[in-house]
Structures are given as C-alpha cells and as structure tokens.
N, C-alpha and C positions, 0 to 999 in steps of 0.2 A: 548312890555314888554316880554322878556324872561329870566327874573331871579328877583328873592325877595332876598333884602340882609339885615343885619345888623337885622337878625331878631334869637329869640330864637326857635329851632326847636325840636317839640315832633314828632320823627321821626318813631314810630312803627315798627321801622324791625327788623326783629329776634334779637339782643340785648337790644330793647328795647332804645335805644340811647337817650337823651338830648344835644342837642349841643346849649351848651348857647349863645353865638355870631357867626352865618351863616350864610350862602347864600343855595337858590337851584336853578341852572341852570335849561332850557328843548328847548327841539329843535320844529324845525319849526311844527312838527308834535303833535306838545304837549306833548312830553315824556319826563320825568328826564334823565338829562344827568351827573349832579354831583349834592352831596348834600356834604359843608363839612365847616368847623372850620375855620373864621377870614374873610378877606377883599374879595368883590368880585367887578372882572374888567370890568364887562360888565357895558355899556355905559348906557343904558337903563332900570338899573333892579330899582325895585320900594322899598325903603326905609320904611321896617317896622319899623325904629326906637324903636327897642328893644320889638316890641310885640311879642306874641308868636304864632308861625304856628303850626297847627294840619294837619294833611289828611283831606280829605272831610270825612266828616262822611257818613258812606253806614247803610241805613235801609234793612235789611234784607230779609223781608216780607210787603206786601204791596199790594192795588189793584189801586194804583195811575192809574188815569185818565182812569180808567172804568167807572166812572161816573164821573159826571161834576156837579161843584161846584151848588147849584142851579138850576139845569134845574128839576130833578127827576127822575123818573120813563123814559123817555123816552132814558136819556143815559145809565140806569144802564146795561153793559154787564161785571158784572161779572160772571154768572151762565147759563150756554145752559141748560136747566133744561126737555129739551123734553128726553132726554137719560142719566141713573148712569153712563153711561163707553164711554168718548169722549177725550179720549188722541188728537184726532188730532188736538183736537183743539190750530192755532196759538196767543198766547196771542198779541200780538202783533198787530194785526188787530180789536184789541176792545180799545187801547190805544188813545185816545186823546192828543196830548201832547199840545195844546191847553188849556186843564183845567188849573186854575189858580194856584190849588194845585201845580202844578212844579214850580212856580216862587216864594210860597211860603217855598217851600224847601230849593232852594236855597237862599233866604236869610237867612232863619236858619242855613246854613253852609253844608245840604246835598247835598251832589255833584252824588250820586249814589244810585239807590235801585232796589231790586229785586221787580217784578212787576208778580203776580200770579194769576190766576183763581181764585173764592170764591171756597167756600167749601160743596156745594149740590149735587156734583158729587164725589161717588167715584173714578173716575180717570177722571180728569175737566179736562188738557192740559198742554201742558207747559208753562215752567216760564222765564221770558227775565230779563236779569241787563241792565240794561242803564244809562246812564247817565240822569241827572235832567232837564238839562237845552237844547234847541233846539224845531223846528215846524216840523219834521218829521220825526218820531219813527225811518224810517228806520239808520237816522246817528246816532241818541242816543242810538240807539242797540250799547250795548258790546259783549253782547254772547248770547246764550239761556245757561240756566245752571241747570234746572230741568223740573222735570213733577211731578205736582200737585196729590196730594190722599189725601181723606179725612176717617176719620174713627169718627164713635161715632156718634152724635145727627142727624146735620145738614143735614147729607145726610138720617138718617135713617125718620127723620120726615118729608123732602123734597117729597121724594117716598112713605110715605105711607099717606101722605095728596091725593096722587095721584091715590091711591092701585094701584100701581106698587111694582114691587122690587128694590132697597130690603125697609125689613119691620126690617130686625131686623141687629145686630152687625154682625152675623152668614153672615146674604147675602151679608153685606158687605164685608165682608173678602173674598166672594166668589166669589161679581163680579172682585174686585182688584185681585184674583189669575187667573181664567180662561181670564181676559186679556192677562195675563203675560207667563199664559202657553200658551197660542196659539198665542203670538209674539214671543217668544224662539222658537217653533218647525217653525213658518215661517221662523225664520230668521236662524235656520240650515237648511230648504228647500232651501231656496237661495242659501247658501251657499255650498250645496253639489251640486246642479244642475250648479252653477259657474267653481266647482272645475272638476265637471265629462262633463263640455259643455251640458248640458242639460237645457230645457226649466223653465226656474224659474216658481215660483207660480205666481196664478194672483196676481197684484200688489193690497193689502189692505192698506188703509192710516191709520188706525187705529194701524194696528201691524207694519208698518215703524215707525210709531212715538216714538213707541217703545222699537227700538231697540237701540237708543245711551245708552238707560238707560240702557239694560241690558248687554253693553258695558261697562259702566259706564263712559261714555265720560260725561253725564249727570248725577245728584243726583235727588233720590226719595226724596219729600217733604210731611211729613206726618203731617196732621193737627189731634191735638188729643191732647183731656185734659184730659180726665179720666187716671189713673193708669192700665186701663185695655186696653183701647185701646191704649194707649202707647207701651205696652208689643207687643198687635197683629202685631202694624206697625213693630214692632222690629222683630218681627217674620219671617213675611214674607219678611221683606229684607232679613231675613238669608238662608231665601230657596231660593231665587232669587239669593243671591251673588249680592244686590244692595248697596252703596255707597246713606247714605242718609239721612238727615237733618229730627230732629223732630220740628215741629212748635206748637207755645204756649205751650203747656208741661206742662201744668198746676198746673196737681198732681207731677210732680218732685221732690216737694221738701220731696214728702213720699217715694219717690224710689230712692233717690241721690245715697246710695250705688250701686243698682243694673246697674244702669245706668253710672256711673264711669267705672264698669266693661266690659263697651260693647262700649268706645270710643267713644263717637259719640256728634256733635253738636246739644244744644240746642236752641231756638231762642224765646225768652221768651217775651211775651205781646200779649196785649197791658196792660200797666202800669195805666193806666187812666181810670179806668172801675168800673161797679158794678158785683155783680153775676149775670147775666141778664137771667142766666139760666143753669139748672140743675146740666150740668158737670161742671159749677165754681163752685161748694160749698165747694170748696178747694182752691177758688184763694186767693194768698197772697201776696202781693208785696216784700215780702222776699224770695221768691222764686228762683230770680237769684243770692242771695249770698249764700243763702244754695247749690245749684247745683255750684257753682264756688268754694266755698271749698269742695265740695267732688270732686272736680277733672274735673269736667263736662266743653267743650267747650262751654262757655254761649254768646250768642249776645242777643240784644234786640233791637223790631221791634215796629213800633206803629199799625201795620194793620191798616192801613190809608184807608179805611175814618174811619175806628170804635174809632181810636184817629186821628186827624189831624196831618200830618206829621211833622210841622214845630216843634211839639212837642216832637222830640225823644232824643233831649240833657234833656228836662224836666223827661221825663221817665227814662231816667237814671239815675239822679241826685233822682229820688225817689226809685230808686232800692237802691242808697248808703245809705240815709235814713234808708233803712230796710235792709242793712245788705252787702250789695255788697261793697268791695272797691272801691275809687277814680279810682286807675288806672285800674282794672278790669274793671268798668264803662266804662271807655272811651276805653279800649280795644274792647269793647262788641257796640261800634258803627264808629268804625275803620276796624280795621286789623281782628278782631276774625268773623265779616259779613265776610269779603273778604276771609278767610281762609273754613269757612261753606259753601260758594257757588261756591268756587273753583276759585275764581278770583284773588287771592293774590297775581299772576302774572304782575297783571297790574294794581291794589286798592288794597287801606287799609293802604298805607303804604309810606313816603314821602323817596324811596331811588330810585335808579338808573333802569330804565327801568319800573316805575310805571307811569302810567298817573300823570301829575301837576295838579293831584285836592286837593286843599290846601283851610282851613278856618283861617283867618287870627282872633286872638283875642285878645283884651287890657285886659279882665278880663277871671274869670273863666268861660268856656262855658258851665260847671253844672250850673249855677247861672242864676237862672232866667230874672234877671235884666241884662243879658250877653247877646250880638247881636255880629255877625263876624264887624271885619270893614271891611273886604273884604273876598272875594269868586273868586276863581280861578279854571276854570274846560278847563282840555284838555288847559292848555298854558293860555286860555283867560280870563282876566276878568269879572264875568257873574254880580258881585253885590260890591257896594261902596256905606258904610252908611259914610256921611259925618256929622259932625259935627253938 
C-alpha cells in the first residue's frame, strides 16, 4: 500500500484545508509525495470509502515506556535521582519499546510522542519524539528535540526528603542557572580554542549536552504549575536566549494575558486528574480554552503513565467540554504538538514531505465511543479494527 484514496482529508497544514473527496500518495521511504482533490491511480491504494483521514495524533509530553506496564518498581526509569543537575542524561536508553503502552497508542490513533524524563531533577536530560510503533527505540527515534527542567514541588521535595539541595524554589532556579552558565562559557571555550588552534577544554558531558539548547537546535521543557514558577521558567529562558516549551501550565489560565504577551507553547495536562497535590489547587480542565483564546499556542499531553496514553483523543474531547474548541482540540493533538517541539517539518500534518502517519476514522475521534479503523505510520499499516 502506498496511497489511501476516496477518502475525506482533515489535512492541518497551514490553511488548515478539508478536502472532501482525496487521495494521499507517499514513497517507498514513508514520506508524502502528493495530497490532493478527486480520483487516484495508484493500483494499490486502500479505499477509505469516504471516511475521514486525520494526521496521527502526536502527544506531546509523556514518559511512555520508562516503566512497563505491570512490572513496577523494577522498570520505573524515569528519575536518576542520585544528582538535581544530570542533563546528560540520554532518554533514550531507559525506553522500553517493548511496553504494551505503545501498541496501545497506536490503536488509539497515536502515531508519535515526545518521550521525557520525570520531573525530580532540575535539569533531568533530554527528550526524544519517536514514533509509537517499532522494537528498537533506535529506528523509532525522530529527533532529540529538548532537554527536560523542572521547577516547583517535585524537585524541591525530591532533594530535601534527601537534605540535599535544593530545598527551596530559590536553589532551584539556581542549580538550572549555574548549569547553563557554565555550558555557555564552555562552549565559548571551545569555540575560541577552535577558532585560535588551541587546545579545547577537557571534554565535560554534562555542558556538551548542553549546548544544542543554548544553540537552540533543541527547546527548553519547563515542568511547572504554579503562576510563580511559570514566570521563573520564563525568566530564565530570557537570560539564556532559550526557545522553550512550558509543560502543564497549570495556573495559565490566571496569566493567559501575560503569557499571550511572551509567544510561547503551552502543553496542558494531564486532563484526567485530581489535585493530588499542592500546585494543582488551580487545576481546571478549562484551562486550555482559556489560554487558546487569549492567543496562547495550546497542545495537550496525557503525561502518560499519570493518564494512560491511549487517552488523549478523550482528554481533548474534555477540554472542549470546558471551553476549548472542536477544531482547537484537535489542533492541540496534531499539528500545534508538532509545531511546540519543532517537528512540523516531518508531523502533525497530512501534506507533502511529512511522514504518512495518518488515523483513519468513520466517526468523531473526540467521541468516546470512536476507534481508528486504521493506523498508518511511516507508509505502513501499524493497526486494522475490523468489523
């Protein structure tokens, strides 16, 4: 199979397009080669018979296959919790792709998520997008596309259950700045000893790790629910000159205005929650329609395992509930992920030069009672509910 025809297509690219009767071609490689209006000639292409195609949906945030379904305590690697400041760490080498959570994904229609460090570390490592479906992390890598910072409880009670530092908001902000300054002056060390033939500094994996960020080839990912620590992440990206994603965002919809003003993605969830502690005492599931009409780029993530993944058409559908629109909704686990993590280049979005990850569906995919009948990732078909 290389092309879906007769099908209607919610296409997410910058027009935002509907093509009610199409086709979408893609080549051997799994890439879109044409999307467009009326009959298609390829021999082979599989007959949606007038359903409707989505993109794959991309979750955002996530700590898919750090731990494994079941087991416990023995798989859980999302936190190195010996050290607050371990950028080097590669996420990647704690993924499982194995756990079952990916196959439950992708029958839900997600074809892609960002995969992150937990949040006990002010600067935990970085963050991988991959694809859902596959048994060896290294082909389901897409990109690396940030590095993890946390601000606010998680790390401040992590460290002082430990009496270590930090104890309070203050050390936090402090172990995240003296990383950042002394991978900037390393990585102008380099960079002058390159330019002058002179002996580089010894090699530190800590300050290599990060330097794409303060490149900004990569985005800071800032975990933070209070209205306070929201601000501090804001902060210090601005002295950094960092490119950088806020995660759950919780108090947002108290600072929509301020926050409008500073451009920046928010990635809101998980949807399916209580206040299970302190900093929610502002969680609201209207949260991501208030931050969407004041301007704010909203996605929404399940932080899987904290909601189960297969749940993020559900989480959206209860965002519209409390105030987000339809088409916002489905933006916000589309193209607005793939826009926030910088991958729009290749996901989020069913046009020409994006990967063929496509959910094919008869009903509305908000609708609980809604299943793909099919899943398509990278060209191939990964899932088919049959009748």
């Amino acid at each position: 199979m290389k092309a879906i025809k007769n099908a209607r297509i919610i296409t997410m690219d910058k027009k935002r397009r509907v093509i009610e009767h199409g086709y979408v071609k893609w080549n051997s490689k799994g890439v879109i080669t044409k999307v467009a209006e009326g009959e298609c000639d390829e021999p082979d292409a599989f007959d949606a018979k007038g359903r409707t195609l989505y993109p794959g949906f991309i979750d955002a945030h996530t700590h898919l296959g750090l731990t494994t379904n079941g087991v416990g305590e023995e798989s859980d690697d999302f936190n190195e919790e010996s050290d607050p400041c371990t950028p080097n760490m590669h996420i990647i080498d704690g993924i499982n792709p194995m756990d079952e959570s990916f196959c439950e994904a992708v029958k839900a229609g997600i074809t892609a998520c960002a995969v992150s460090p937990g949040s006990a570390n002010a600067v935990a490592g970085d963050i991988a997008f991959l694809h859902t479906s596959g048994r060896r992390v290294d082909k389901m890598l897409i990109r690396t596309v940030g590095m993890k910072f946390a601000m606010g409880e998680n790390p401040k009670m992590t460290y002082m259950n430990k009496e270590q530092t930090p104890y309070t908001r203050l050390a936090i902000a402090a172990v995240i700045r003296e990383a950042l300054f002394k991978a900037r002056r390393y990585m102008q060390d380099k960079e002058k000893a390159l330019k002058q033939g002179e002996d580089e500094p010894e090699y530190d994996m800590k300050n290599e790790a990060l330097i794409p960020l303060l490149k900004r080839q990569i985005k800071a990912h800032f975990h933070c629910h209070r209205a306070d620590d929201i601000f501090t992440a804001v902060r210090i990206a601005g002295e950094f000159d960092l490119d950088y994603v806020l995660i759950h965002c919780t108090d947002g919809h108290l600072i929509a205005d301020e926050l409008k003003d500073e451009n920046v993605s928010a990635v809101i969830g998980p949807l399916l929650n209580d206040k299970c502690k302190p900093e929610l005492a502002n969680f609201t599931p209207a949260n991501a329609g208030v931050l969407d009409k004041a301007g704010v780029n909203v996605c929404i993530c399940t932080d899987h395992s904290e909601t189960p993944i297969q749940y993020l058409p559900l989480t959206a559908a209860i965002a519209v509930k409390n105030g987000l629109s339809r088409q916002s909704a489905l933006e916000a686990i589309t193209v607005k992920p793939a826009q926030a993590l910088g991958v729009d280049d290749v996901a989020g979005s069913i046009e020409k030069g994006r990967f063929a990850d496509m959910s094919l569906f008869e009903g509305d995919p908000l609708d609980i009672y809604s299943s793909p009948k099919m899943v398509v990732i990278c060209g191939e078909e990964k899932y088919k509910r049959e009748q």
